[in-house]
C-alpha positions in Angstrom: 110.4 119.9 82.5 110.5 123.8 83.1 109.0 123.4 86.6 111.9 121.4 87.6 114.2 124.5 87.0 112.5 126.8 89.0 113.6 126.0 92.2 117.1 126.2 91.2 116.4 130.0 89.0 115.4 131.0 92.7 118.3 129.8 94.8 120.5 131.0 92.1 118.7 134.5 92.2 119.2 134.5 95.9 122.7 134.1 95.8 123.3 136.8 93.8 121.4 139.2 95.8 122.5 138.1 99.4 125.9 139.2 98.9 125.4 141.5 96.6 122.4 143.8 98.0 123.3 147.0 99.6 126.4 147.5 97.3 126.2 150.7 95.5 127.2 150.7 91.4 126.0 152.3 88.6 123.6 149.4 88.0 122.2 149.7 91.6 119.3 150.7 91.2 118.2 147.3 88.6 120.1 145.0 91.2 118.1 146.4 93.9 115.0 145.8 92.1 115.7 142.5 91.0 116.8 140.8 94.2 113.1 142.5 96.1 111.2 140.7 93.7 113.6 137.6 94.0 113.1 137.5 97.6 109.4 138.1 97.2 109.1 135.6 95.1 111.0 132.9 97.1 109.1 133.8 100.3 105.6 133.6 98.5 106.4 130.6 97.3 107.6 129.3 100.5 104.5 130.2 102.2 102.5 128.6 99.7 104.5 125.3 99.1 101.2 123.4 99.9 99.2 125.2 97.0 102.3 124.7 94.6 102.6 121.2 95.3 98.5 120.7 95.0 98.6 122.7 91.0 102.0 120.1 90.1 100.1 117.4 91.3 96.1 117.9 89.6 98.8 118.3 86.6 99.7 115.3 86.7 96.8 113.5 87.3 95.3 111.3 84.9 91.4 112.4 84.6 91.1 109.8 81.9 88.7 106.9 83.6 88.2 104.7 80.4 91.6 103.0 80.1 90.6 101.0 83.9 87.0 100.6 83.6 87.8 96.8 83.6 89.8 96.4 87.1 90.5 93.0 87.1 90.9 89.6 84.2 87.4 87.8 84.0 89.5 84.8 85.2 90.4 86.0 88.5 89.4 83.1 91.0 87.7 85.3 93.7 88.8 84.6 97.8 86.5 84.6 100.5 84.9 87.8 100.8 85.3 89.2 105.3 81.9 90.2 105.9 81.8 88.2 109.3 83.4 89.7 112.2 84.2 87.8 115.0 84.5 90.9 117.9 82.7 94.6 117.2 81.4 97.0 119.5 77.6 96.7 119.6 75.8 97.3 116.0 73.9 100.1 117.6 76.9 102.3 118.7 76.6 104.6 115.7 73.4 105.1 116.0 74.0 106.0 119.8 76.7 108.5 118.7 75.8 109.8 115.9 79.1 110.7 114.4 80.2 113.2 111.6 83.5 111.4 111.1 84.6 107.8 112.0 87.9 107.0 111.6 88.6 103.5 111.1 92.1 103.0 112.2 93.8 99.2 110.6 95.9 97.9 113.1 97.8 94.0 113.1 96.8 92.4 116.5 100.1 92.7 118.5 100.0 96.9 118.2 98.5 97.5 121.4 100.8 100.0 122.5 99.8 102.0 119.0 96.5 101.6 120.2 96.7 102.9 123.3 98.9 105.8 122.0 95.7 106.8 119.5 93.3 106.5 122.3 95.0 108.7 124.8 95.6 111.3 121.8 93.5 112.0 118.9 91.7 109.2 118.8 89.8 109.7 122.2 88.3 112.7 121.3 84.5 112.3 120.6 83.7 116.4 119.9 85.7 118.2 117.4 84.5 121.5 116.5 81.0 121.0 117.7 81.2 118.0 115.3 80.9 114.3 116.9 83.9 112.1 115.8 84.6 108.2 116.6 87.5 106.0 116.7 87.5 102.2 116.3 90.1 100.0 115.3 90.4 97.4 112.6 92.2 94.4 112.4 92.2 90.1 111.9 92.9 86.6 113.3 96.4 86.3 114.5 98.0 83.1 114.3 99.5 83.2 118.1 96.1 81.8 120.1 97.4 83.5 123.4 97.3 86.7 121.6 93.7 86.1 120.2 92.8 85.9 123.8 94.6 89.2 125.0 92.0 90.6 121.6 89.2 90.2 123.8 89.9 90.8 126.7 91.1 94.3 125.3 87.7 94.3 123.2 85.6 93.7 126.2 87.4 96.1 128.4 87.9 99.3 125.2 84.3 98.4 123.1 86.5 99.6 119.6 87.7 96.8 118.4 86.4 95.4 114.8 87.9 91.8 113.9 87.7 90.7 110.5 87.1 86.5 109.8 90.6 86.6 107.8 94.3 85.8 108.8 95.8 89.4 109.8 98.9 89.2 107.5 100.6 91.4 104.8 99.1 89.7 102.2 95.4 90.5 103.6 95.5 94.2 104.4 92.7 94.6 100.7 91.0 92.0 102.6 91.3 93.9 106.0 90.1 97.3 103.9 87.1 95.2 102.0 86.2 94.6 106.2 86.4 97.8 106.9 84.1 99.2 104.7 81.7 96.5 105.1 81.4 97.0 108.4 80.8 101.4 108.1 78.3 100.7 105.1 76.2 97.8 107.5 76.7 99.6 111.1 77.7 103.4 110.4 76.1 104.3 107.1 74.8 107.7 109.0 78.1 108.9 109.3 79.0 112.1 106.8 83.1 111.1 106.3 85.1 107.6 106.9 88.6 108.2 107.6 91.2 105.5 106.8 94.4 105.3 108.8 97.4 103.3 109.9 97.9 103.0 113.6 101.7 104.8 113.2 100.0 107.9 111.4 99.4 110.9 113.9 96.0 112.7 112.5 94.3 115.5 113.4 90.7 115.6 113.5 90.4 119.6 114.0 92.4 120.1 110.9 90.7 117.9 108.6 87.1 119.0 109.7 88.3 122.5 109.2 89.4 122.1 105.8 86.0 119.8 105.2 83.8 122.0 106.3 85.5 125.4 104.8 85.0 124.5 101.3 81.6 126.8 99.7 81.2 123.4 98.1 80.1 121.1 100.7 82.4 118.2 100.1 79.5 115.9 102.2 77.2 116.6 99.2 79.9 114.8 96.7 82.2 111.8 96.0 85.1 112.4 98.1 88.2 110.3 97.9 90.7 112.6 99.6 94.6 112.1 100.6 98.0 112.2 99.4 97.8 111.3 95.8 100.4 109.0 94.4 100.6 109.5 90.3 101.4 106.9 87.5 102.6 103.8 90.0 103.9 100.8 87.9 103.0 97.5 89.6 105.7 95.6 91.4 107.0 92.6 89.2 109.7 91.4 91.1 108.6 87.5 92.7 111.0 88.1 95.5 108.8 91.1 96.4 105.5 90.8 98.9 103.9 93.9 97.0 104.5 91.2 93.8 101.6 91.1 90.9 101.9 89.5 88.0 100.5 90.4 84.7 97.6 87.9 85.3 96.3 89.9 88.2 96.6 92.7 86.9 97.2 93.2 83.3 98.6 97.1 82.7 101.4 98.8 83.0 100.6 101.3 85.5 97.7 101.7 87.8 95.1 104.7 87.9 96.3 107.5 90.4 94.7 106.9 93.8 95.2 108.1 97.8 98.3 106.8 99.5 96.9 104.3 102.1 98.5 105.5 105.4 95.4 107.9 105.4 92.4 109.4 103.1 89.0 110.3 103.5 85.3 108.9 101.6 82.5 110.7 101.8 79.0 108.7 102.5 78.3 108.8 98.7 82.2 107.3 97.6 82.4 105.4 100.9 78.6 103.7 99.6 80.2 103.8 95.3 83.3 101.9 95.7 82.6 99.4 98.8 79.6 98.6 96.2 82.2 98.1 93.1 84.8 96.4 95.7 82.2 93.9 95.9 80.8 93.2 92.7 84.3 92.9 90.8 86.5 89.8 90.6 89.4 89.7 93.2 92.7 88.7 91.7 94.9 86.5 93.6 96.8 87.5 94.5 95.4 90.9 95.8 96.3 94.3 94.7 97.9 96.5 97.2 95.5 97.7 99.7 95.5 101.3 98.7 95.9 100.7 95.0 92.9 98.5 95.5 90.6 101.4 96.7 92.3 103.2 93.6 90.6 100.5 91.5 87.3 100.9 92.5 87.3 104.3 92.9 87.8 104.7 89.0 85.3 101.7 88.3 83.0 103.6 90.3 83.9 106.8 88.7 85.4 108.6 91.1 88.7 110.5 90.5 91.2 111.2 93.9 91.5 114.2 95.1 95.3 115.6 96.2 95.7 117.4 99.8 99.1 118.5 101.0 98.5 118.5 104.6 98.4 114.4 104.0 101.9 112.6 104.4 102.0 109.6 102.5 105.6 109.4 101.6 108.8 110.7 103.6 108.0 111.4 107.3 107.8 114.8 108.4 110.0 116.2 111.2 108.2 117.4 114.0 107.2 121.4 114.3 104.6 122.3 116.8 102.3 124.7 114.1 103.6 122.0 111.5 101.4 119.5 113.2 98.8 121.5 113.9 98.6 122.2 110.0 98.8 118.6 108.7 95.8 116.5 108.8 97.8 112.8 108.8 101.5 113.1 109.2 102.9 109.2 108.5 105.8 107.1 110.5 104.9 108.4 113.9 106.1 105.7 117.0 103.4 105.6 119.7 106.0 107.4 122.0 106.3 110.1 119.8 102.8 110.3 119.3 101.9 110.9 123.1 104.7 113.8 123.3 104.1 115.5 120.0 100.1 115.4 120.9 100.8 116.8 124.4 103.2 119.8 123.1 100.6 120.5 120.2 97.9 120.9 123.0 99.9 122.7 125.6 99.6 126.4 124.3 96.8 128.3 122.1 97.2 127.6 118.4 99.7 129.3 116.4 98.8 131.9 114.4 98.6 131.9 111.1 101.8 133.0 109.4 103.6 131.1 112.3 101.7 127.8 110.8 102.1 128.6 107.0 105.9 129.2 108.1 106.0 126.2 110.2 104.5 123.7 107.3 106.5 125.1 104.8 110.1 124.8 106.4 108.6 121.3 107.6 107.7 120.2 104.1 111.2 121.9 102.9 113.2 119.4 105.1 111.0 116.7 104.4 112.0 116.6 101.0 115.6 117.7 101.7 115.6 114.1 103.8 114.0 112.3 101.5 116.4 113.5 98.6 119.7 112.9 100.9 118.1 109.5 102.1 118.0 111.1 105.5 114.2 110.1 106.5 
């Protein structure tokens, strides 16, 4: 409860000092003293809004893993299980690349433009600091048969398109995600990191490999499950609702913290852990979410998420040039957007380092000012 006071104690401080700095009194001297360390303190914290946001969230996390070791009722009928896929590139392209990273991208079959938008940005890069990276796209069956047909002839002509042997709709994005990882574990085991992301996120390669690889700890050599974390989610009861699961799915009250599903990151050793528990539990029907689903068997395989700021997974986050060169995954980005904000990122060195810790924390500030005023 005290943390939610502080912000307020600040702006309160700073109003007292703006007008009143500068003004000579017999009590001068104190005021003066009081409104530098005010200001200091308000622009440290600004400048560090990332790392503040990272302690209030690992303080809210639940490290308990007990309470879900059982995921789902014994009595769950199981669906059919996507391990066919019905267009891929060829099962030897990873081992022709050889990539660090593949980001797996989910994408519903009509979203060619998103597509295209990703390919002529961020996901057309292949080399990203000295590091070899790969983009392929996953998605389903669409009902429309004339559309099925535009699927490969888009497959045949691009070589990174992944189709799933299940109906691409709402209700199947767990059984788009159980696809997904099948497919890395089968025909990309090599790789060191699997990225997860939505077709209308804009992510940046060069910033999550930087903050990967400039941990003393390699984060390669442990279970991984990176992102924006989402804490103490109840689960939807409401029948009207499509994210709807009733107590016999899914018994408790609230589900285990886990990585918001626009984008996160597995290492080889999580990626390998909870495709293996996806696949040896009992699948509710009807399914979980898709990213409270990787939640689940994350903590059946015993692995706890880990929070990043420079992950969007809630409001969006008005553009800033050093902003977006900051962020690893910013969320609710139209592929017309996308091309512009990649171009402007690109057209000039990057920004230097108290320009981008500026940038990200005025871009966070609004965020949540828009959020709060329903603005975004």
């Amino acid at each position: 409860m005290e943390t939610r006071h502080r912000p307020t104690m600040v702006v309160r401080g700073l109003w007292v000092c703006i007008p009143r700095c500068g003004k000579r009194s017999s009590r001068s001297g104190r005021l003066s003293v009081f409104c530098a360390a005010t200001i200091s303190a308000a622009v440290i914290a600004l400048l560090i809004v990332d790392v503040i946001e990272s302690w209030i969230t690992s303080m809210g996390m639940n490290a308990m893993l007990e309470p879900h070791a059982g995921i789902f009722p014994p009595q769950s009928v199981p669906p059919t299980r996507p391990d066919e896929f019905l267009l891929m590139p060829s099962p030897l392209v990873c081992q022709r690349a050889k990539p660090y990273l593949i980001t797996m991208v989910t994408t519903a079959p009509p979203n060619q433009r998103a597509r295209q938008a990703i390919r002529d940005t961020w996901g057309g890069e292949t080399n990203v600091r000295g590091l070899r990276v790969m983009t392929l796209f996953m998605l389903g069956v669409p009902s429309d048969m004339g559309l099925a047909k535009l699927l490969v002839e888009e497959a045949r002509e691009r070589g990174d398109l992944i189709q799933g042997s299940f109906l691409d709709t709402y209700s199947n994005l767990t059984l788009k995600t159980l696809s997904m990882q099948s497919w890395v574990r089968r025909f990309c085991s090599q790789a060191h990191f699997m990225a997860k992301v939505d077709d209308d996120v804009m992510f940046n390669p060069s910033a999550l490999l930087h903050l990967l690889n400039k941990s003393h700890s390699p984060y390669e050599q442990v279970d991984l499950y990176l992102g924006r974390v989402h804490l103490h989610v109840a689960p939807n009861r409401d029948p009207e609702s499509k994210q709807y699961l009733p107590k016999g799915a899914y018994p408790l009250s609230v589900f285990p913290d886990y990585c918001s599903g626009t984008a996160y990151v597995l290492s080889r050793s999580a990626l390998l852990k909870i495709s293996l528990a996806a696949t040896s539990s009992p699948l509710s029907t009807p399914l979980p979410p898709e990213d409270v689903f990787v939640g689940l068997c994350a903590r059946a395989a015993g692995i706890l998420p880990t929070h990043c700021p420079l992950f969007s997974g809630g409001p969006g986050v008005p553009y800033g040039r050093c902003c977006y060169q900051a962020m690893v995954s910013v969320h609710h980005v139209p592929p017309r957007d996308m091309l512009h904000y990649w171009a402007d990122i690109h057209s000039s060195p990057p920004c230097p380092w108290l320009s981008m810790r500026v940038s990200l924390s005025l871009c966070k500030v609004r965020a949540l000012l828009g959020s709060a005023l329903g603005l975004l």
